[in-house]
C-alpha positions as CSV (number, residue, x, y, z in Angstrom):
1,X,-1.5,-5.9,-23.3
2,X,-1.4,-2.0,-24.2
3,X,1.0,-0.4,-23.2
4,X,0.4,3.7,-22.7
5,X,2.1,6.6,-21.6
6,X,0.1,9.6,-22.2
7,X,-3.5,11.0,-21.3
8,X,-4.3,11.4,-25.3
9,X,-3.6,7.8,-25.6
10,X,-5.3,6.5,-22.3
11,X,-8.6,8.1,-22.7
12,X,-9.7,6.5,-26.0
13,X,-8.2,2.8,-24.4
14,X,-10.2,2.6,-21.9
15,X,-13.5,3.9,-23.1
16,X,-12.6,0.7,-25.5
17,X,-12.3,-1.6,-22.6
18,X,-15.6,-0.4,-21.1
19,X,-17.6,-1.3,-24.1
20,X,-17.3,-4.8,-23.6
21,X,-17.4,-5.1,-19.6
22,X,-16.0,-3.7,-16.4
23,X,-12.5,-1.9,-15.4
24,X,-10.7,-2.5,-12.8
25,X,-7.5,-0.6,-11.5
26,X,-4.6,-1.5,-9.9
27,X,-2.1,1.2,-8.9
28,X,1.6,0.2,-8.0
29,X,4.8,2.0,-8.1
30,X,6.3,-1.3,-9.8
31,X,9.2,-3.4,-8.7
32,X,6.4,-6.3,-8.7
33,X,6.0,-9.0,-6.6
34,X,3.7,-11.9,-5.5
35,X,1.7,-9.6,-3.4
36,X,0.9,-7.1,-6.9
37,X,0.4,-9.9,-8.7
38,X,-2.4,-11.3,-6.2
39,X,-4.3,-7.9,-6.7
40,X,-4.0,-8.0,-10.4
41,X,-5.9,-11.8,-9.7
42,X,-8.5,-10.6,-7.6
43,X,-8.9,-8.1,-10.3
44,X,-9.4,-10.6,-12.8
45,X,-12.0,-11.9,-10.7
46,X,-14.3,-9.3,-10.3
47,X,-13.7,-7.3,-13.6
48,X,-13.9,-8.0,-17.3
49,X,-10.8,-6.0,-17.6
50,X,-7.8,-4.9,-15.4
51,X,-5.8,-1.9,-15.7
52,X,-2.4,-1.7,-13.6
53,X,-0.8,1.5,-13.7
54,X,3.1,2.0,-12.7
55,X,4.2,5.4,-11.7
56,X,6.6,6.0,-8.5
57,X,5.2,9.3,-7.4
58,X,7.7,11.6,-6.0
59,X,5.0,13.2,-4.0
60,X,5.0,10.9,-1.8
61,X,8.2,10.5,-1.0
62,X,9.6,12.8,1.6
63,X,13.1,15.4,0.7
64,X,15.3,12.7,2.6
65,X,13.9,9.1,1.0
66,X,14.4,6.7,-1.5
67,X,13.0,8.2,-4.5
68,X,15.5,7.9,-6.8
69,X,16.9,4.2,-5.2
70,X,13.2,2.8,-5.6
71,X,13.7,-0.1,-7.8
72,X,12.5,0.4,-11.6
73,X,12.0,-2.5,-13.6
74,X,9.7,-1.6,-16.5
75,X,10.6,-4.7,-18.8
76,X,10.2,-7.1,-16.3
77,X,6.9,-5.9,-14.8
78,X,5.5,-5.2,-18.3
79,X,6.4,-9.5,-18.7
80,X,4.9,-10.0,-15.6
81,X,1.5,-8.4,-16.2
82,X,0.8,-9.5,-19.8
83,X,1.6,-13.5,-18.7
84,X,-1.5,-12.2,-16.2
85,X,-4.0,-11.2,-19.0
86,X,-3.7,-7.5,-17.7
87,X,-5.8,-5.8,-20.4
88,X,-4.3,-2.4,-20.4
89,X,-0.7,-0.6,-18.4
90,X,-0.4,2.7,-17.8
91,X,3.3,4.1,-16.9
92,X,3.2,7.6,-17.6
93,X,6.2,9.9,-16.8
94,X,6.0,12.4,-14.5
95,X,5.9,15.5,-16.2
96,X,2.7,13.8,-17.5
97,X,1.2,13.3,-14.2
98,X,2.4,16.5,-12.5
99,X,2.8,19.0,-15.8
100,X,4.5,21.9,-15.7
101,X,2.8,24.7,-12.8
102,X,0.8,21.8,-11.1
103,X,-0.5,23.1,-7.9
104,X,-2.8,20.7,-6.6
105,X,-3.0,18.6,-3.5
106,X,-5.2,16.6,-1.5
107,X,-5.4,16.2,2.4
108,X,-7.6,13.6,4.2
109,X,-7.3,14.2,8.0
110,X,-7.9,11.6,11.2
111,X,-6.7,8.4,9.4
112,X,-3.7,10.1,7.8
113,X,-2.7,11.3,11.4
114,X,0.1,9.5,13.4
115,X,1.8,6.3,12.5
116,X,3.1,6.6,8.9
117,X,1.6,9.7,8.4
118,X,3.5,11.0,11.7
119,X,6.7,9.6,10.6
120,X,6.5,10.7,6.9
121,X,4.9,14.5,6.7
122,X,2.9,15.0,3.1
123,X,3.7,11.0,2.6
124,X,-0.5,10.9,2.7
125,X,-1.2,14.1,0.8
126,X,0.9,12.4,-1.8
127,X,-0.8,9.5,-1.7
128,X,-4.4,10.7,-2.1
129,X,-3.2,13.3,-4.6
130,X,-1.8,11.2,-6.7
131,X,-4.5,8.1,-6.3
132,X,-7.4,10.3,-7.2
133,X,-5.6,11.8,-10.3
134,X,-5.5,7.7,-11.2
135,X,-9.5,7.5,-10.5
136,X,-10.2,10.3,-12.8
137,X,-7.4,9.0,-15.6
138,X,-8.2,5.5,-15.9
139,X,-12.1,5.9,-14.7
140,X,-12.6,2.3,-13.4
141,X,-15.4,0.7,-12.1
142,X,-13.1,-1.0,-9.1
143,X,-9.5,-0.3,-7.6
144,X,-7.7,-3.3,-5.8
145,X,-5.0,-2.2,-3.0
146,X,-2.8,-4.3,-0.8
147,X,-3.8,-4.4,3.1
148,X,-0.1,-3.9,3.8
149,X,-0.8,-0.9,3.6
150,X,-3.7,-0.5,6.2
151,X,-3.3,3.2,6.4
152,X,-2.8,3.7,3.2
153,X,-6.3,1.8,2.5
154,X,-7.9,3.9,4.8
155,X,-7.0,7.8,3.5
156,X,-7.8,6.3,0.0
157,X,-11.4,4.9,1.3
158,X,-12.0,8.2,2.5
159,X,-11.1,10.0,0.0
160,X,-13.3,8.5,-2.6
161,X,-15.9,8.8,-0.5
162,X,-15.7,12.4,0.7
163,X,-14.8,13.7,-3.0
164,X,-17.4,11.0,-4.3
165,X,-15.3,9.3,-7.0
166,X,-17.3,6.1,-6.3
167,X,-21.3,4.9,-6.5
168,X,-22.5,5.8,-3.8
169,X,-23.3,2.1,-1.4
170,X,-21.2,0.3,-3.7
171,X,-17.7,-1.4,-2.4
172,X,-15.5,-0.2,-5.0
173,X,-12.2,-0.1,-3.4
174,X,-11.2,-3.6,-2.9
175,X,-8.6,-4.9,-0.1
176,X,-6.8,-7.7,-0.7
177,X,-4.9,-9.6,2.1
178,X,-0.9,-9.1,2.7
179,X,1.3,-11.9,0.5
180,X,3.5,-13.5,2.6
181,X,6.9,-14.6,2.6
182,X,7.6,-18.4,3.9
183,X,8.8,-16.9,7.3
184,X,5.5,-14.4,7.7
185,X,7.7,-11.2,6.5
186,X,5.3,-9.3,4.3
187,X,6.0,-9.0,0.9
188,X,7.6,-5.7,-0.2
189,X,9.6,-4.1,-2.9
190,X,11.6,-2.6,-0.1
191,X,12.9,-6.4,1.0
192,X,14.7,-6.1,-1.9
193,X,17.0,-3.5,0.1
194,X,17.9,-6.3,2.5
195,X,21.0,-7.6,2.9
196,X,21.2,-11.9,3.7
197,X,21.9,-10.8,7.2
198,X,19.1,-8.1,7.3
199,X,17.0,-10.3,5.5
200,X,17.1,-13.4,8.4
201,X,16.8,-10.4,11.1
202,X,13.8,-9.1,9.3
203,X,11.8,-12.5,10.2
204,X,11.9,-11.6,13.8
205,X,8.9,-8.8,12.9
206,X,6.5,-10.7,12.2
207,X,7.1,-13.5,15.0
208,X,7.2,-10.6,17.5
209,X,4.0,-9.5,16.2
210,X,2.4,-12.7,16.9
211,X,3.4,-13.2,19.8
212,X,2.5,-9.7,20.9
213,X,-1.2,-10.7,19.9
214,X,-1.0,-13.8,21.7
215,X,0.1,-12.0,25.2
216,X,-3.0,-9.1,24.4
217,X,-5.3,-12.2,24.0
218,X,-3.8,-13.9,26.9
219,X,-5.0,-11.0,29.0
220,X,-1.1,-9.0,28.9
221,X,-2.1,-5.0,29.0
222,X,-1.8,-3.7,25.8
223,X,1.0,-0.7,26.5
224,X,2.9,-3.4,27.9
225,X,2.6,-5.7,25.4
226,X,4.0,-3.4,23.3
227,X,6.6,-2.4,25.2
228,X,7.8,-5.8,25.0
229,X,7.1,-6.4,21.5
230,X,9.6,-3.0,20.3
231,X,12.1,-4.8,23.3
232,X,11.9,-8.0,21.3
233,X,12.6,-6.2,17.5
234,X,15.9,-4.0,19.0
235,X,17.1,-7.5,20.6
236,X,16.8,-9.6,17.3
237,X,18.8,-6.8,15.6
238,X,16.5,-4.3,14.4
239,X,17.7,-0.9,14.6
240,X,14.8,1.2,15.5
241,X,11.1,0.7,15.7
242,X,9.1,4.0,14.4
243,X,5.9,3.0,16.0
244,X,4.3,0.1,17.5
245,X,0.7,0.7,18.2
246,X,-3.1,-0.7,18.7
247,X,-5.7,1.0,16.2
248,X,-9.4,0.4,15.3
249,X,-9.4,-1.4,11.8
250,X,-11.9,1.2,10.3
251,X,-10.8,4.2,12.2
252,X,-7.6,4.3,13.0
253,X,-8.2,5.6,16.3
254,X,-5.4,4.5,19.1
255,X,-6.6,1.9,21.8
256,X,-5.6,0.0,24.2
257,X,-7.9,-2.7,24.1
258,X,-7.8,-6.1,23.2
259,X,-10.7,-5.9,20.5
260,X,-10.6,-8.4,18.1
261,X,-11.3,-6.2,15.6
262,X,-8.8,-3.3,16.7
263,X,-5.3,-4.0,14.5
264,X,-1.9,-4.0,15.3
265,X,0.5,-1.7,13.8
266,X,4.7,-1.9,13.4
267,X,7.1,-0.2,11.6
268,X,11.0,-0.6,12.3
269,X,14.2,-0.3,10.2
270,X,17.0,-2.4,9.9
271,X,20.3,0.0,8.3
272,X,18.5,2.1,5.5
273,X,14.9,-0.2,5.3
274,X,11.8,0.6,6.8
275,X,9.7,-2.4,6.9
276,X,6.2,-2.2,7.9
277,X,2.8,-4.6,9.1
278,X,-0.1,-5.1,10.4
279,X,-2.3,-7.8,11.8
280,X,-5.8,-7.7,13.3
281,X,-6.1,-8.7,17.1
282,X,-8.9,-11.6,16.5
């Protein structure tokens, strides 16, 4: 695996990689787990060569967040990725990313509005700013992101499609299914924040989830159903749920129907951690 930290280096490695096959990317911010590593295998799949870049973008992060507490663990993701045949990482630093007088940024409106995007103002604009700088560094044929991240999935899908950095009819952006932990929590860097205590409290989130589903299915009205679920997460010890809301899958557009294909979105903190899902209703 190559290892590269500038755009003079990263041009001329990957136009090497794409004489012998297909690119894939997978951005991350590092601190990998399970779930990463799934992307980098679906990667593997469907490209002759996978690129993983690691870069925690402080555009994203908003004035009073975790920037500089995000976890950084360059050796050990660098071991991580090689023992998966990752072709090519790029970790730039940010003044490499974001060079002196940068003054660029990107907006997508409707699916960044409300839920994390209502919660975390410019958390999207960072996002898509710094996700389409990747496109045009690394130039790959396919991008792999976690469905954790719904939202997230969503600006980035239309992004590249209103600034056309993809074919056009071609499924380029790939999601991949959340990683889960043996109690159904979804796999984050941000568990590792958890205490033990937080940790066993965190399980209740995606119980409650479930259930809440079940009682939409069963024929419950959806505001109530929600109501209940949020009720449930402050009694099991959760300190305070952000948002806890029915969306179209595609859209994002709130509902309160029971569509099997409308999703269900949660975000609540325990102390510090914000820990955040999403499952569809069918």
């Amino acid at each position: 695996m190559e290892t590269v930290t500038t755009l003079a280096r990263l041009r001329p490695a990957t136009d090497a990689l794409r004489t012998s096959g297909s690119l894939a990317l997978v951005p991350t911010m590092g601190a990998l787990h399970e779930g990463h590593l799934t992307l980098v295998r679906e990667a593997r799949e469907k490209a002759d060569h996978v690129a993983v870049s690691i870069f925690v973008n402080p555009r994203q992060f908003g004035p009073n967040e975790d920037l500089d507490a995000y976890p950084r663990q360059m050796a050990r993701d660098s071991a991580l990725l090689e023992a998966e045949g990752v072709a090519l990482l790029w970790a730039p630093p940010p003044d490499e990313v974001y060079p002196k007088g940068y003054a660029t940024n990107i907006s997508v409106e409707g699916v960044s509005s409300g839920l994390c995007g209502g919660d975390r103002p410019g958390h999207f604009d960072g996002v898509a700013t710094v996700v389409c700088k990747l496109f045009n560094q690394v130039r790959p044929d396919l991008a792999f992101f976690g469905e954790k991240d719904w939202q997230q999935l969503a600006v980035i899908r239309r992004m590249a499609r209103d600034l056309d950095l993809t074919r056009p009819h071609v499924d380029a952006i790939h999601g991949v299914p959340i990683v889960r932990e043996a109690d159904g929590l979804a796999m984050s860097s941000r568990n590792a924040y958890l205490s033990a205590e937080q940790r066993a409290i965190a399980a209740a989130l995606p119980r409650a989830m479930s259930g809440a589903i079940a009682e939409m299915r069963g024929g419950m009205a959806v505001k109530t159903a929600l109501r209940e679920l949020s009720a449930t997460l402050l009694a099991a010890g959760f300190d305070s749920v952000d948002y806890a809301e029915v969306r179209t899958g595609a859209d994002l557009i709130p509902s309160v129907e029971a569509d099997p294909e409308n999703r269900l979105f949660v975000a609540a903190r325990i102390g510090g951690t914000r820990l955040i899902d999403n499952r569809a209703l069918g």
